[in-house]
C-alpha positions as CSV (number, residue, x, y, z in Angstrom):
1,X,96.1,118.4,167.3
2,X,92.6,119.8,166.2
3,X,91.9,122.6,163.8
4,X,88.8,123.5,162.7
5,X,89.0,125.0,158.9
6,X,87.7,127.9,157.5
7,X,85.8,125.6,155.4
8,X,83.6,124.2,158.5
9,X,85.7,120.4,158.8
10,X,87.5,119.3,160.9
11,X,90.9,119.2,160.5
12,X,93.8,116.8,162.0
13,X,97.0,115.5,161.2
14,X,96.0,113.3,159.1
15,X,97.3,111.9,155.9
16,X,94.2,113.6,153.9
17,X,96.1,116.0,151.7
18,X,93.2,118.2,150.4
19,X,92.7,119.3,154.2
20,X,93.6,122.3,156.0
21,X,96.5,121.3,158.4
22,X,97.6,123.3,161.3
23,X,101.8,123.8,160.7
24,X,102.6,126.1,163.8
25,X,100.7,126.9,166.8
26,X,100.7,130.5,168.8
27,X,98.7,132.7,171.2
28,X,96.9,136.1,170.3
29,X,95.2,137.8,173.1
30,X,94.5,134.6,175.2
31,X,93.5,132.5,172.4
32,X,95.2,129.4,170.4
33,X,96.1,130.1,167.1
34,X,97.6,128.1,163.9
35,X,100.0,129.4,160.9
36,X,98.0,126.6,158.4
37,X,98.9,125.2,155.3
38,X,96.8,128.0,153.3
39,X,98.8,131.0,154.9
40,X,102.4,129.4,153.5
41,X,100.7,128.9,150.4
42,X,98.9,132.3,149.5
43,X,102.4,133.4,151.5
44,X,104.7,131.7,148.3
45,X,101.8,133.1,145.5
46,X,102.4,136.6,147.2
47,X,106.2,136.3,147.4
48,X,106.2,135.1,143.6
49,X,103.9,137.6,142.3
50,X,106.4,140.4,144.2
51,X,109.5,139.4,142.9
52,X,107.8,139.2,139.3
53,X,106.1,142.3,138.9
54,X,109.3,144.1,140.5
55,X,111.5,142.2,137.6
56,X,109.0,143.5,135.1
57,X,109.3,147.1,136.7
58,X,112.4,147.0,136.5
59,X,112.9,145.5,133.2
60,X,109.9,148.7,132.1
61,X,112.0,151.4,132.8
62,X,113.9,150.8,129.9
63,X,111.6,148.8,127.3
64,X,112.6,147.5,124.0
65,X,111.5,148.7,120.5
66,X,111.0,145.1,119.5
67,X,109.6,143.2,122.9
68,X,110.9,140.2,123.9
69,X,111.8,137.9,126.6
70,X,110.4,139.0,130.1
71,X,108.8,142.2,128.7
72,X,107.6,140.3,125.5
73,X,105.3,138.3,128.1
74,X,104.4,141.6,130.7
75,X,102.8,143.2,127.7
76,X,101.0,139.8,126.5
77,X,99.3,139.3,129.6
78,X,98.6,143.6,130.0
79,X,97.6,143.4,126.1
80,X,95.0,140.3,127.5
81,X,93.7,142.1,130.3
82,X,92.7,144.9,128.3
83,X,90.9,143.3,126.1
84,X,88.9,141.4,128.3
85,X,88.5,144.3,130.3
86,X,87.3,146.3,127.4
87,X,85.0,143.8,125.7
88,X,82.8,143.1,129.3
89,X,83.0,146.9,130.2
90,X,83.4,148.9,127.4
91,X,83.4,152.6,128.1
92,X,83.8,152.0,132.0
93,X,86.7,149.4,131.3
94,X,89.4,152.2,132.2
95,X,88.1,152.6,135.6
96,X,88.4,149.2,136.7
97,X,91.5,147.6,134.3
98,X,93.5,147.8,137.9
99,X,91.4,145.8,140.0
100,X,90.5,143.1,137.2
101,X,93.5,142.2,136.6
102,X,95.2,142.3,140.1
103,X,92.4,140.0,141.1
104,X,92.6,137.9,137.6
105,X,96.5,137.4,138.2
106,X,96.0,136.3,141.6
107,X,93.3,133.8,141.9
108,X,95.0,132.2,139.0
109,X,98.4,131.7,140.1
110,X,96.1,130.5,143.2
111,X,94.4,128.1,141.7
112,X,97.1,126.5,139.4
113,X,99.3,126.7,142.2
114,X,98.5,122.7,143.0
115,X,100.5,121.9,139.8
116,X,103.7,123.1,141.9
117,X,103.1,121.0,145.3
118,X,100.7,123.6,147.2
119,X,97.2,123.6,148.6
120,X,95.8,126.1,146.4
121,X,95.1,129.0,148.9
122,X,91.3,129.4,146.6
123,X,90.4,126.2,148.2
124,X,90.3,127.7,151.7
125,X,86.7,129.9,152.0
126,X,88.7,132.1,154.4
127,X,90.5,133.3,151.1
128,X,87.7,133.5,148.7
129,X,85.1,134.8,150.9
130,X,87.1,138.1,151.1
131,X,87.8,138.3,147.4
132,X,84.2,138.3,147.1
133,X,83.6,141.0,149.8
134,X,85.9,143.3,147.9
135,X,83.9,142.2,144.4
136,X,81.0,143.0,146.7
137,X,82.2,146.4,148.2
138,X,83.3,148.2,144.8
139,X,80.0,147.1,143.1
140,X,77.9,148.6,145.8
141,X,80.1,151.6,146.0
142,X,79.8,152.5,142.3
143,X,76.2,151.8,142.6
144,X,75.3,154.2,145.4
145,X,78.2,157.1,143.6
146,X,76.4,156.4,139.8
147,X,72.4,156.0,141.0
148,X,72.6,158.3,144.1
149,X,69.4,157.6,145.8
150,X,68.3,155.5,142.8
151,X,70.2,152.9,144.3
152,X,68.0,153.0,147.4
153,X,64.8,153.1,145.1
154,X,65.6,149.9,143.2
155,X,65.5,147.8,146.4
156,X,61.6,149.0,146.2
157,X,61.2,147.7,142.6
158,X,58.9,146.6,140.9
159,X,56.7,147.1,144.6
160,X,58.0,148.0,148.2
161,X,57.1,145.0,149.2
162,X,60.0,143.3,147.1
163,X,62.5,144.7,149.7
164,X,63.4,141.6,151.2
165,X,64.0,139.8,148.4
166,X,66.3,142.7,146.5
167,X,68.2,142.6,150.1
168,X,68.6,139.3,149.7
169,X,69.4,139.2,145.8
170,X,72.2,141.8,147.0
171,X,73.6,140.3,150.1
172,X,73.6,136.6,148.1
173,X,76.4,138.1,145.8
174,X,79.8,138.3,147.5
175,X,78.5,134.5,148.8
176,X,77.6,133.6,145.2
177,X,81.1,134.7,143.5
178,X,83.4,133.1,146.7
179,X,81.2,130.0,147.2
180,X,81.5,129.2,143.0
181,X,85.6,129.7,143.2
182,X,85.9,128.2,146.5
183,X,83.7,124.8,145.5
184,X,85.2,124.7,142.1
185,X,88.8,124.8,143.5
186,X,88.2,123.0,146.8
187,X,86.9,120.0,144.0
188,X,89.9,120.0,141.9
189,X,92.1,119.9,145.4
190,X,90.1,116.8,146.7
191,X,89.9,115.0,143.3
192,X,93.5,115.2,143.2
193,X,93.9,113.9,146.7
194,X,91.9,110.6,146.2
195,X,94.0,109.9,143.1
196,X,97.7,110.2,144.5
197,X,96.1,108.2,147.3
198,X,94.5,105.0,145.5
199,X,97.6,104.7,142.7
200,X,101.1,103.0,143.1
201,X,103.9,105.5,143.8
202,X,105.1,104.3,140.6
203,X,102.3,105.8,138.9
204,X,102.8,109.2,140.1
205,X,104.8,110.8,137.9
206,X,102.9,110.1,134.4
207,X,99.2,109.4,134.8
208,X,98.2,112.4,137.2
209,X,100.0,115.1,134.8
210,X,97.0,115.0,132.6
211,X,94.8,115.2,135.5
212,X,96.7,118.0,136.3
213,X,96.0,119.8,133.6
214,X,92.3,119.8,133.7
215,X,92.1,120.5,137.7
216,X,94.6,122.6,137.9
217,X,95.5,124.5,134.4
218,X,92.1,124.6,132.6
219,X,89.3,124.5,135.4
220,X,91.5,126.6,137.4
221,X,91.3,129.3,134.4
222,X,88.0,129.0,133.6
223,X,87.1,129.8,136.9
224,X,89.1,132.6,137.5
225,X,87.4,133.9,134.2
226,X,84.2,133.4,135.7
227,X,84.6,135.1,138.8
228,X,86.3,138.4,137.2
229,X,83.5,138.4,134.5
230,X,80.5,138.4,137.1
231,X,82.4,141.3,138.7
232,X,82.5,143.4,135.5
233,X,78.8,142.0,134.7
234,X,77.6,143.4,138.4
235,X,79.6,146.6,137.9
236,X,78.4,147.5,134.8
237,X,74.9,146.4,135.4
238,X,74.9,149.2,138.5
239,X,76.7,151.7,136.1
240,X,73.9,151.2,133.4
241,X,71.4,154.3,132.6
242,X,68.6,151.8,131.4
């Protein structure tokens, strides 16, 4: 069995662990098609993000006075949110609270998913790349709704003759935000892979924990940081009047 990935290698059953392994082959209009090992994992991160945000619906409609337990740690991470929300956007924070932090939560449970036994679905460019097109879409849109046909003009700045490169400067932004997540994840996952590979099985259940928690936990947060803060950064520099 061959499967080319989404993140150009070549990909085949195989011991490697930090590739993209084809689980379950079927047809779609003539062609061959595989269910892969990034599909059951962003399927699981879905499933998990459901059932928690239905348990904190449900657990919402009738709040506490004094938080605590499952709604003591909804409002933490809305409280969180906010804030960051607010300090990158400041007055414009309010229309885009929603999409930062659906995005935030999910391309962190993503990436520290490889603490729990998956392939972090971030490592797979066929994830990230559309996260940045989204990123991508509602900067552009805001842009075109705020500046009108200034948003046309600026491509022309400081001379006409700068078009190509503003295209480019544009166009270099959804690739820019999916390529930094996807590389920094895709690291993490390979990293990970060489070290359950070259120690004992003995050794497997102390010494990569704290390797674990660099990959997975910290670098896994700091880049989902990143990416949601060049989002608000690209948003608000399109919604500037300067």
């Amino acid at each position: 069995m061959e499967l080319v990935s989404t993140a150009g290698m070549a990909v085949t059953g195989s011991n490697m662990g930090f590739m993209i392994k084809g689980l379950i082959p079927y047809k779609l209009f003539g062609q061959e098609l595989w269910i892969t090992t990034t599909h059951v994992s962003i399927l699981i991160v879905d499933v998990f993000l459901i059932i928690f945000f239905l348990a904190v619906r449900k657990r919402m409609k009738n709040p506490q006075q004094v938080p605590k337990g499952l709604q003591n740690v909804a409002e933490i991470i809305v409280d969180m949110l906010d804030n960051m929300v607010k300090g990158s956007m400041g007055k414009n924070a309010g229309k885009f609270a929603n999409y930062i932090g659906s995005i935030f939560i999910l391309i962190l449970i993503s990436n520290i998913s490889g603490v729990f036994g998956l392939r972090p679905p971030t490592a797979d460019y066929g994830v990230t790349f559309p996260l940045g097109v989204m990123s991508f879409l509602i900067i552009q849109y805001n842009n075109i709704k705020h500046n009108k046909l200034g948003a046309a003009k600026a491509l022309l700045d400081p001379i006409p003759l700068f078009l190509p490169v503003n295209l480019i400067g544009e166009i270099a932004v959804p690739i820019s935000l999916s390529l930094r997540l996807f590389g920094n994840v895709l690291s993490g996952t390979v990293m990970m892979s060489l070290v359950y590979s070259l120690i004992p099985v003995f050794c497997r259940f102390g010494f990569p924990a704290v390797l674990h928690i660099y990959f997975d936990l910290f670098a896994g947060a700091i880049q989902t940081y990143v990416f949601c803060m060049l989002t608000m950064t690209y948003v608000n520099d399109k919604l500037s009047d300067e």
